[in-house]
C-alpha positions as CSV (number, residue, x, y, z in Angstrom):
1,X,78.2,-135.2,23.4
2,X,77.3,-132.9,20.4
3,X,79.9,-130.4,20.8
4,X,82.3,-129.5,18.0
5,X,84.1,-126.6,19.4
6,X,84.1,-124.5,22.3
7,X,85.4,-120.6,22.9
8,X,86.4,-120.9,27.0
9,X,86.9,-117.4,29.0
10,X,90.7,-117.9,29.9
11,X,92.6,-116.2,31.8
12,X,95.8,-118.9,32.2
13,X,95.0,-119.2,36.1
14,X,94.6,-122.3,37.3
15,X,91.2,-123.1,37.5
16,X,90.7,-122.0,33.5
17,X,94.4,-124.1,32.5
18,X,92.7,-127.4,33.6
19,X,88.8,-126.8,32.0
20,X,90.7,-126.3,29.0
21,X,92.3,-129.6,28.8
22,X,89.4,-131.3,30.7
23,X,87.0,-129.7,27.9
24,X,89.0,-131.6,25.3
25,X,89.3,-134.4,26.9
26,X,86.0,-134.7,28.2
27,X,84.0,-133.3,24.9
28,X,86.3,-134.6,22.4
29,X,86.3,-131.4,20.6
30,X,88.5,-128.5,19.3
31,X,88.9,-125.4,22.1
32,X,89.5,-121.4,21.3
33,X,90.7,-119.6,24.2
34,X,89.0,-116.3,24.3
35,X,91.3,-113.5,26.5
36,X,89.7,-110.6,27.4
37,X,92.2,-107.6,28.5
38,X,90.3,-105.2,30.7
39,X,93.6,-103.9,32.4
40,X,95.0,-107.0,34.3
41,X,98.5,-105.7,33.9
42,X,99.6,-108.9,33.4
43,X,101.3,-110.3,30.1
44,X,98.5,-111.5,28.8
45,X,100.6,-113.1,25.3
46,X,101.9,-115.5,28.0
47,X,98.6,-116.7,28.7
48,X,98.1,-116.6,24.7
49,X,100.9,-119.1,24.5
50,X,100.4,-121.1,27.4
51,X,96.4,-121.7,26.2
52,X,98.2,-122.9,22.6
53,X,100.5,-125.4,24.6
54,X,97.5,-126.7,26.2
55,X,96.0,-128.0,23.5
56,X,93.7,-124.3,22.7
57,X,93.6,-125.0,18.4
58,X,93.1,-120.7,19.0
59,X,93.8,-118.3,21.3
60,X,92.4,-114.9,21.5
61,X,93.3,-111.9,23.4
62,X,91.6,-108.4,22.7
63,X,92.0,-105.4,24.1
64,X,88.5,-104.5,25.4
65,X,89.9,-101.7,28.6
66,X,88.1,-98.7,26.6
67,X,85.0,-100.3,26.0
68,X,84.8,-101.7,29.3
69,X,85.1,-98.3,31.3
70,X,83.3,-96.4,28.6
71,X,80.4,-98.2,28.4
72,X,80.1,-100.6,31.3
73,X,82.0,-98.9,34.3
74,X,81.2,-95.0,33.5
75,X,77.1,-96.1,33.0
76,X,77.3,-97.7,36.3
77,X,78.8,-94.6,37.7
78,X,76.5,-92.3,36.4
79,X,74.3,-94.1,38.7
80,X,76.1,-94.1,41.7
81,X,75.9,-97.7,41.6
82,X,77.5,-99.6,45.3
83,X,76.1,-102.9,46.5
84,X,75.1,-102.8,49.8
85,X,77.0,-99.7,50.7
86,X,80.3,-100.5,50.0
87,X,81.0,-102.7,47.2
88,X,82.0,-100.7,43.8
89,X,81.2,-103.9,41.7
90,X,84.4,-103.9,39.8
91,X,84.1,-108.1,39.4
92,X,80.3,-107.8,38.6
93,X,80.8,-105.3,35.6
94,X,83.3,-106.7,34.2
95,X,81.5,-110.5,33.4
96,X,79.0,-109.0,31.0
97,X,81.8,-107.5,28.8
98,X,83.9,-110.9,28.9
99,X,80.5,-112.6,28.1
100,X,79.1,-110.5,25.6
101,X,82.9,-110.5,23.4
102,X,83.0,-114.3,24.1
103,X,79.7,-114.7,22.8
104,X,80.8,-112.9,19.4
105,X,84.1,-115.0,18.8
106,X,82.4,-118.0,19.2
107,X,80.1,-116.6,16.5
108,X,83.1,-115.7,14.3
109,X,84.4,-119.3,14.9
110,X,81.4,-121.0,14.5
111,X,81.3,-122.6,17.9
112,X,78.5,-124.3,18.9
113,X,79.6,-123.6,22.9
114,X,81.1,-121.8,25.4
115,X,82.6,-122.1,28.8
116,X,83.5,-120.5,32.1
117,X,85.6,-121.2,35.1
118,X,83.6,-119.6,37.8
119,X,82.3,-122.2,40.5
120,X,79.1,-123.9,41.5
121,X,78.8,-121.5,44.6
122,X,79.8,-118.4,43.7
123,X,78.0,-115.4,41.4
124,X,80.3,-115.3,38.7
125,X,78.2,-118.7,36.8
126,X,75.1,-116.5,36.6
127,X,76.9,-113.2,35.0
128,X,78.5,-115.0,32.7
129,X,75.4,-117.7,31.5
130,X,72.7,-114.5,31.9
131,X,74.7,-112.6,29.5
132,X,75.2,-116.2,27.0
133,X,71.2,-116.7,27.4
134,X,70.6,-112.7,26.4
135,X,72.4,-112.6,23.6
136,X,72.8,-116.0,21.9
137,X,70.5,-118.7,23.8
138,X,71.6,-120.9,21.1
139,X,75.2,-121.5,22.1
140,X,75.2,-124.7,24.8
141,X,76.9,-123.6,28.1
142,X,79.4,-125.9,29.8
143,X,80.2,-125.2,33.5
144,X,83.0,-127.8,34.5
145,X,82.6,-126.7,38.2
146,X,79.2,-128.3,38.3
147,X,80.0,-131.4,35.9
148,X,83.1,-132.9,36.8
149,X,84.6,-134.3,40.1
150,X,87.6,-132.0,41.0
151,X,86.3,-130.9,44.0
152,X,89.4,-129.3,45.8
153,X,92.3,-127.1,44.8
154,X,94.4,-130.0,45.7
155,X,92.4,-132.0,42.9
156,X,92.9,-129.7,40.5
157,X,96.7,-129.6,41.2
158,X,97.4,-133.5,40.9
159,X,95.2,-132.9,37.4
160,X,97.7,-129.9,36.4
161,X,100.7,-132.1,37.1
162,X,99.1,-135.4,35.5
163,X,98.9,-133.4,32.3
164,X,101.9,-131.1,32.3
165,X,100.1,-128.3,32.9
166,X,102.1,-125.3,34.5
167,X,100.4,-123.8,37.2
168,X,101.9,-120.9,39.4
169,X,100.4,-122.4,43.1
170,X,102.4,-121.0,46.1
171,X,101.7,-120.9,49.9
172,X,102.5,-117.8,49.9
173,X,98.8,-116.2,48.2
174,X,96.4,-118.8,49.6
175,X,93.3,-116.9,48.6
176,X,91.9,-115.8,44.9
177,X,92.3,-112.7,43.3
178,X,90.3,-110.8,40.1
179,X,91.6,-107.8,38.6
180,X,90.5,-105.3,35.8
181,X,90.8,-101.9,35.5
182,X,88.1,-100.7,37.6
183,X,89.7,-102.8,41.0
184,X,91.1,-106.3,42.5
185,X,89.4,-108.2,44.7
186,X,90.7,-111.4,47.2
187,X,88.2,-113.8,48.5
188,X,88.8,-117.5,49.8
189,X,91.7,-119.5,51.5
190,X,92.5,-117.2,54.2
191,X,89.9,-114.6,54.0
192,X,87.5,-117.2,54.6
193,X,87.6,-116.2,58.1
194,X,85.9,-112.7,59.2
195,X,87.4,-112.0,61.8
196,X,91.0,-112.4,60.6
197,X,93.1,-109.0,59.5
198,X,94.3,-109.2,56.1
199,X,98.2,-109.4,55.2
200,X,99.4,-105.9,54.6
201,X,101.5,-107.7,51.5
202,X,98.6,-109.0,50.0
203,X,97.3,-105.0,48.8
204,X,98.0,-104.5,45.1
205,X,96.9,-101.3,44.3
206,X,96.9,-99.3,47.2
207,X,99.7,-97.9,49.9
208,X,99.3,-98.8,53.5
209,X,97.0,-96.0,54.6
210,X,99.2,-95.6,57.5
211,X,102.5,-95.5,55.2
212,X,100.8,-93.0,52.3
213,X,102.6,-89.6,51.5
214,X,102.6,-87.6,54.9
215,X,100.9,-84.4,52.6
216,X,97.5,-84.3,51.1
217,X,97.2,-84.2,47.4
218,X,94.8,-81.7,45.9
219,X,93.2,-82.7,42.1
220,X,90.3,-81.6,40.1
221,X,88.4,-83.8,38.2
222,X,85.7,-82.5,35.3
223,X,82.6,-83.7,34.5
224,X,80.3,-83.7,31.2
225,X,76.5,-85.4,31.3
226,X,77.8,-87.3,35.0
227,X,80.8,-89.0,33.2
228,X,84.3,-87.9,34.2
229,X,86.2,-86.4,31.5
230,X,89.9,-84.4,32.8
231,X,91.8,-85.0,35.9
232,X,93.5,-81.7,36.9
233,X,92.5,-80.4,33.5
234,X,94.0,-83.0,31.1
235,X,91.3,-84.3,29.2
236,X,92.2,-88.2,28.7
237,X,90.2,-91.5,27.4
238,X,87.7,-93.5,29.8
239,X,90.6,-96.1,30.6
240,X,93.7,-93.3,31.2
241,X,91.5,-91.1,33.4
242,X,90.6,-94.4,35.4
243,X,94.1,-95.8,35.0
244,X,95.4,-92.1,36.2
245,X,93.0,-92.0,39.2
246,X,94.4,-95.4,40.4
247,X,97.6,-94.7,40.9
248,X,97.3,-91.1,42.2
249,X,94.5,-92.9,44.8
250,X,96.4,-95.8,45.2
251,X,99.4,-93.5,46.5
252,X,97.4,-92.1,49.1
253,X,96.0,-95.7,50.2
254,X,92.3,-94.6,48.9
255,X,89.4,-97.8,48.1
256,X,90.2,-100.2,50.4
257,X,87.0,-102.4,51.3
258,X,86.8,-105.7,53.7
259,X,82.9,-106.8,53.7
260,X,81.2,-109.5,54.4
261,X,78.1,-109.4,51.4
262,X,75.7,-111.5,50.1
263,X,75.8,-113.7,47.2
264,X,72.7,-114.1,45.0
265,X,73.6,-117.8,45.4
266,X,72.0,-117.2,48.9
267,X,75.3,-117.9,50.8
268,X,77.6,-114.9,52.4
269,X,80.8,-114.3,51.4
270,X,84.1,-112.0,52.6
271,X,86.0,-109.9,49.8
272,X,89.0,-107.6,50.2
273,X,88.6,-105.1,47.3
274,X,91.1,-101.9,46.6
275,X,88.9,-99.3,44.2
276,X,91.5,-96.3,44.2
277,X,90.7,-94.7,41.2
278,X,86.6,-95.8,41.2
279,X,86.2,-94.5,45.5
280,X,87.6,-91.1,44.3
281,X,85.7,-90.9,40.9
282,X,82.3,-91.7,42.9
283,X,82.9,-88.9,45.5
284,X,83.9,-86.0,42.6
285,X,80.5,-86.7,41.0
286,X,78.4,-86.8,43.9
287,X,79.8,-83.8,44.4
288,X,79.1,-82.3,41.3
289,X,75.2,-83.7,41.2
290,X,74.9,-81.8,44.4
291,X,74.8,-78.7,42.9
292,X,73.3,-79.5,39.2
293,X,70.6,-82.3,40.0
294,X,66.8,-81.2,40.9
295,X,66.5,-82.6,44.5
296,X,63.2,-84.7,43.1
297,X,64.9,-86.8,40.3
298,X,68.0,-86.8,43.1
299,X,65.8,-88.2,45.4
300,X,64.3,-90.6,43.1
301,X,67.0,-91.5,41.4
302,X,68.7,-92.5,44.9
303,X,66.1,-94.7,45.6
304,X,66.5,-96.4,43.2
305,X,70.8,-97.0,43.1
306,X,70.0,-100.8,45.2
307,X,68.1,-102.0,43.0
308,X,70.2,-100.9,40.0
309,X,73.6,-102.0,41.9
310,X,71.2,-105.6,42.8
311,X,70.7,-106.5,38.5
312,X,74.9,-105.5,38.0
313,X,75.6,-107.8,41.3
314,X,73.0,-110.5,39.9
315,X,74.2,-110.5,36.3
316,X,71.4,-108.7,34.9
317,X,73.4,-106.3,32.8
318,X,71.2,-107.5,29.9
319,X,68.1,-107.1,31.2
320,X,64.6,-104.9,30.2
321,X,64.7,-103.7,33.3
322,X,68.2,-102.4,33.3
323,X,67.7,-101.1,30.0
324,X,64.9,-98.8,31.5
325,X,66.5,-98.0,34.9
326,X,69.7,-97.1,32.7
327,X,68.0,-94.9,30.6
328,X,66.2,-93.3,33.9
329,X,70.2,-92.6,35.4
330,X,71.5,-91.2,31.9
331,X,68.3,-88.9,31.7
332,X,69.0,-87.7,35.2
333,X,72.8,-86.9,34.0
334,X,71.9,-84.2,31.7
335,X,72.8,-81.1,34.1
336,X,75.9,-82.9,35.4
337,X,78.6,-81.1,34.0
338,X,80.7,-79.2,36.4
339,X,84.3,-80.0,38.7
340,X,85.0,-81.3,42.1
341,X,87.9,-80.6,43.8
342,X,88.9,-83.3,46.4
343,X,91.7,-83.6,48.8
344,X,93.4,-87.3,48.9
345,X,95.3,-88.2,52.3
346,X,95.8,-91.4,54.0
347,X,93.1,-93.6,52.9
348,X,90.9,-90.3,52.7
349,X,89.1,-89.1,49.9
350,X,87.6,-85.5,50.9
351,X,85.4,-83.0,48.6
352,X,87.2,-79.7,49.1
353,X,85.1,-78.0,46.5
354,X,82.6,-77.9,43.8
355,X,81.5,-75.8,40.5
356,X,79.7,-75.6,37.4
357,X,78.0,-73.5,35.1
358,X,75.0,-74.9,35.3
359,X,74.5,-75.1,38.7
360,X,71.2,-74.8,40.4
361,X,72.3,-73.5,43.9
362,X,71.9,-69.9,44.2
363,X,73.7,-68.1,46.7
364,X,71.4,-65.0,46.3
365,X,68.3,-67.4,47.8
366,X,70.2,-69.9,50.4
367,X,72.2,-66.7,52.0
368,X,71.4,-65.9,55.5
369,X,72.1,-62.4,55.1
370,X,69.2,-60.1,53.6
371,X,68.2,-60.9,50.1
372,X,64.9,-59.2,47.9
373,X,64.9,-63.3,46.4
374,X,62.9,-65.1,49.2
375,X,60.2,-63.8,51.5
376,X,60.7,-65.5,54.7
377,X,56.7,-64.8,56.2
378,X,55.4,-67.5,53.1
379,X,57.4,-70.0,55.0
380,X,54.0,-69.9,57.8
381,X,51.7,-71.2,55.3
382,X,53.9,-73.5,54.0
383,X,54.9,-75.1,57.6
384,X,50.7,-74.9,58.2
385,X,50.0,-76.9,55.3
386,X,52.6,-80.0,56.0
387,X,51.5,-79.9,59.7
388,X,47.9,-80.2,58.7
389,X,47.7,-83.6,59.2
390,X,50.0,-83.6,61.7
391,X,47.7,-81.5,63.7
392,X,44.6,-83.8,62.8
393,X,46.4,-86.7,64.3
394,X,47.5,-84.8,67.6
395,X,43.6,-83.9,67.7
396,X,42.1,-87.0,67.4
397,X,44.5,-88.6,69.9
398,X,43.5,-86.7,72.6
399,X,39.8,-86.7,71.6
400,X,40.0,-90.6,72.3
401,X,41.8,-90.4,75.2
């Protein structure tokens, strides 16, 4: 079918196992295995190995975990960025990252392809093949979901075992799971229905809530331009401050999210995420902008935050648009320097406190004591002129009644 060789985003999972032999079977045509580690904590040389014994003629695995919080998760944090009020997008920004490395290996291999495991239904097809069209249109895009006929997880099991293929499958963790540095998420199998509670065992990152230390933790986090630099005055990299927040938030049972959102596919879709680390990192620097950010570019920045979060969720990372809207939420980040001081206890995530040296609240003009700073009579006019047309509206009502 005109393909030569193929670089396949593999994780060693089930779903990405099979497309690897179905690819060579199917295309008749050499496969590198391209392993992206963005903080799995798995082993990811036994997915290296297992690729190779699948028939992979290559298998790559890079280490991408700084890059990926430095310049995918912390831009997206500058902006506040949540999808419909609770989702912190850790699956959405991490496809770009896997795409745009994929899309350089099979440069360096000279591939004339490259392939995903991500479904016909879900959003995960349109991340990756926006990011492939962005950067390399060239490069054809295979999509086994959407070609072959493996249509069931039992299908794809009798094809593991035709072929030899290990596949860890267990009835105990009938659902999917994703996880990077920034979260995990569960979707599917069980979850699938709403209204049923999620199995306490199946939390990764997070304490019970109910079980978490019986005394608060204070910490201090610091922040320079709106990204997060020190956790209780340790300066560390993008990935050990995340890594650090996750497991002092994931000890107090901090991130957990069940919602029901909506795919850009068009269909809805239930997802258990834990964001320990990314829930507390949002509030410190909300906390911080309080008191460094003009309330106009606040405000208008705010308004804007869905439709940023909408082109992450969409797979849009590459965009114009979110070139400009990103350059619109660094500009806005310029004041942010400062700390936040938050109190972490059972699933709580509480701003105790906040400070910076370039803050723009005054305590000499909001006091309610007397100050020489403000002169309270100017507020007359000012409350005349915004009720102006309030008071022509009250006026002509009654003149037509």
């Amino acid at each position: 079918m005109g393909v030569k060789k193929v670089v396949l985003a593999y994780s060693g999972g089930l779903d990405t196992s099979i497309i690897l032999k179905w690819l060579i079977e199917t295309y008749q045509c050499e496969v590198v295995a391209f392993v992206a580690d963005l903080g799995q904590g798995e082993e990811l040389q036994e997915a290296q190995a297992k690729a190779l014994a699948t028939g992979a003629v290559k298998a790559r695995v890079e280490d991408l975990r700084e890059e990926f919080v430095r310049d995918f998760v912390f831009p997206a944090f500058r902006a506040n960025a949540i999808y419909e009020g609770q989702y912190l997008l850790g699956t959405s920004i991490a496809r770009p990252i896997i795409a745009k490395h994929q899309v350089r290996v099979a440069e360096e291999e000279g591939a004339d392809a490259v392939s995903h495991g991500a479904t016909g239904k879900g959003n995960d097809q349109v991340r990756f093949e926006l990011t492939y069209i962005a950067l390399n249109p060239s490069l054809k895009v295979i999509a086994p979901w959407r070609e072959w006929n493996l249509k069931s997880r039992t299908s794809l099991i009798e094809y593991a075992q035709r072929h030899g293929i290990p596949v860890p499958v267990t009835q105990q963790k009938p659902y999917s799971s994703d996880r990077n540095l920034l979260h995990i998420s569960f979707e599917g199998g069980i979850l699938e229905d709403p209204w049923a509670e999620p199995k306490p065992d199946m939390f990764v990152l997070t304490a019970n809530p109910e079980d978490a230390p019986n005394v608060p933790e204070v910490i201090e986090i610091d922040f320079e331009r709106g990204d997060p630099v020190a956790v209780n005055g340790r300066r560390l990299s993008p990935a050990n401050l995340l890594h650090t927040l996750n497991e002092i938030g994931g000890k107090h049972g901090i991130g957990r999210v069940d919602l029901v959102e909506n795919r850009f596919v068009g269909m809805k879709s239930r997802g258990i995420y834990e964001t320990p680390g990314g829930t507390i990192m949002r509030a410190a620097h909300q906390a911080v902008e309080s008191i460094t950010m003009d309330r106009e570019v606040l405000h208008i920045r705010d308004s804007l935050i869905p439709q940023y979060s909408q082109l992450i969720y969409n797979g849009f990372w590459y965009s114009p648009e979110m070139r400009l809207l990103q350059g619109m939420m660094d500009l806005a980040q310029d004041n942010v320097w400062g700390t936040a001081r938050l109190k972490l206890y059972k699933g709580t995530c509480q701003v105790l406190g906040r400070k910076s040296g370039r803050s723009l609240y005054q305590p000499g003009f909001a006091t309610f004591e007397e100050d020489d700073v403000y002169q309270q009579d100017d507020a007359t006019g000012f409350i005349r002129l915004h009720g102006l047309r309030l008071r022509i509206e009250s006026l002509v009502s009654k003149q037509k009644s």
